[in-house]
N, C-alpha and C positions, 0 to 999 in steps of 0.2 A: 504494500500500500504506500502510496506518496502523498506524503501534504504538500500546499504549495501558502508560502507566505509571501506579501509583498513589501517589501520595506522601500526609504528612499534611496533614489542614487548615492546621496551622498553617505549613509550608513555603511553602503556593501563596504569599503575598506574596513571598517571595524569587523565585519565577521572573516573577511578572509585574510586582513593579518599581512606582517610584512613577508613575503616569499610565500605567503600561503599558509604560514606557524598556527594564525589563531585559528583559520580553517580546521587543520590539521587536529589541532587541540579540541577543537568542539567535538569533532566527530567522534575523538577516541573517546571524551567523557561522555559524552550522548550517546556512544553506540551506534550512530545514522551516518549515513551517507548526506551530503551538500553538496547540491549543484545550484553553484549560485551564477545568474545571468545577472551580468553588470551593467545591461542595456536596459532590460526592463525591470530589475529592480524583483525580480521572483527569485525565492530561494526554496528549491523541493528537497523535502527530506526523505528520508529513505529508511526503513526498519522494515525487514522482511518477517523479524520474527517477532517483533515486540513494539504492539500498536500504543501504549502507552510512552512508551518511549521516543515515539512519533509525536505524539501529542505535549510530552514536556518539552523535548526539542525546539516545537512551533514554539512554544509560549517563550524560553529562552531567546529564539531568534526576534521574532517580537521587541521584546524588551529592549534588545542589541539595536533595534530598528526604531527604538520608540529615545534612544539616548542612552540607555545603562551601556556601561562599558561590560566586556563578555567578562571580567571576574565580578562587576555587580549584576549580574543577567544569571551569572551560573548559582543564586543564592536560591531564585527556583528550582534546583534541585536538593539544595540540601534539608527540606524536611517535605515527604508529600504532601503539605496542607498550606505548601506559600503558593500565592496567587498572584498574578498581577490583572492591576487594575488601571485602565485609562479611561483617563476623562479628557471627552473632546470640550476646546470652549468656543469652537468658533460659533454656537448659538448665541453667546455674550458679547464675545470677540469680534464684532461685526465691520472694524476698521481696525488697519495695521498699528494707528494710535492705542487704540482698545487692550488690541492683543500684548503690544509694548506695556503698556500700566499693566497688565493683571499678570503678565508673566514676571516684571518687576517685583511685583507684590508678593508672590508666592515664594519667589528665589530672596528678596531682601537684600537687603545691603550686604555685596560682598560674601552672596549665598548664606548669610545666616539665619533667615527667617527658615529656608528650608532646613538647614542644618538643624534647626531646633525643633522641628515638626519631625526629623528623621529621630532624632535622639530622643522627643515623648514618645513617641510611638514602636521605635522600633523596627521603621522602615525605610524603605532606600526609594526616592525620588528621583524621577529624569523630567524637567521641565525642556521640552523640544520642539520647534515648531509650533502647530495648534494644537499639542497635546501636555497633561500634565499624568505621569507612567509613575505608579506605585509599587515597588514589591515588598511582600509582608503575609504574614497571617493573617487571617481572616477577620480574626477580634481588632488586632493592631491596622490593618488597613481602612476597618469602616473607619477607626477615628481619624485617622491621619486621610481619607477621603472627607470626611466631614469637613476636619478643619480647613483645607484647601478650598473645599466647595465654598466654605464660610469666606475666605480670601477672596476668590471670585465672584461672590455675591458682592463685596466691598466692607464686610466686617473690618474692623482695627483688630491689628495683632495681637493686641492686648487683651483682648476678648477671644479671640481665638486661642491662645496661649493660658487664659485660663480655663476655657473648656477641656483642653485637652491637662492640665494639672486636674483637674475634677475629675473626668474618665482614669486617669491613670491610682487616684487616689481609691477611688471608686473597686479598680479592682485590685486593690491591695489588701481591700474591706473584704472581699469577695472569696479574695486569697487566703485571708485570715479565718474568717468564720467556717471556710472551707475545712481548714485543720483543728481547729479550737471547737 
């Protein structure tokens, strides 16, 4: 069976690496075959024996195509319950002005607003183009989608950053009563 994912031109370098290394790399951790066409931007993966691993593959390549770098991309493999999440904004983002402020917003000054939604939550962020690319577990991703949503709605960070102190506090309560 072959998946076929489309990512942009200018990604394909990130998956196939200089001489072909991170190509090389992926497929040996994945398991899959890559045929990546550098014209149209399709990368088919290939598992003869192991359709799951097709399908984390795609989500990897994804990722690779949405901005994570292939060592923050390959975090989709290390538990099978991390997900990635995109959110498209160009229903907000309706002018290249739009798009400038709210991808501002979410990255902060000198990447720290995201650095601090990655660090409450727990997840790895690629702000790219019209999209904003999550990976994380499922608990850890609603909120760090939340809080981002909250950003592009035009929330203050400050409101945002205590939502997500409340959620995190939230399940430490959670965590607690869990054992106690």
């Amino acid at each position: 069976m072959i998946q076929e994912v489309k990512i942009p031109n200018d990604r394909i370098g990130a998956i196939i690496g200089k001489g072909g290394e991170t190509r090389k790399h992926l497929e040996k951790v994945l398991k899959v075959t890559l045929d990546v066409d550098s014209q149209t931007g399709i990368v088919e993966i290939t598992n003869e024996n192991d359709a799951l691993a097709e399908i984390r593959s795609m989500e990897v390549i994804k990722a690779i195509g949405r901005g994570f770098s292939p060592e923050r991309a390959k975090k989709l493999l290390e538990d099978e319950d991390m997900v990635l999440d995109i959110i498209d904004v160009t229903d907000v983002a309706d002018t290249p002005d739009k798009l400038a402020r709210i991808r501002g917003r979410i990255i902060g000054r000198d990447g720290k607003a995201r650095e601090q939604i990655e660090n409450m939550t727990g997840t790895s962020i690629s702000v790219y183009g019209k999209t904003v690319a999550i990976i994380g577990l499922p608990e850890q991703m609603n909120d760090a989608h939340t809080a981002v949503s909250m950003l592009i709605s035009g929330s203050e960070h400050t409101t945002v950053f205590s939502y997500l102190d409340r959620k995190r506090k939230e399940a430490k309560m959670d965590m607690m009563s869990y054992y106690y």
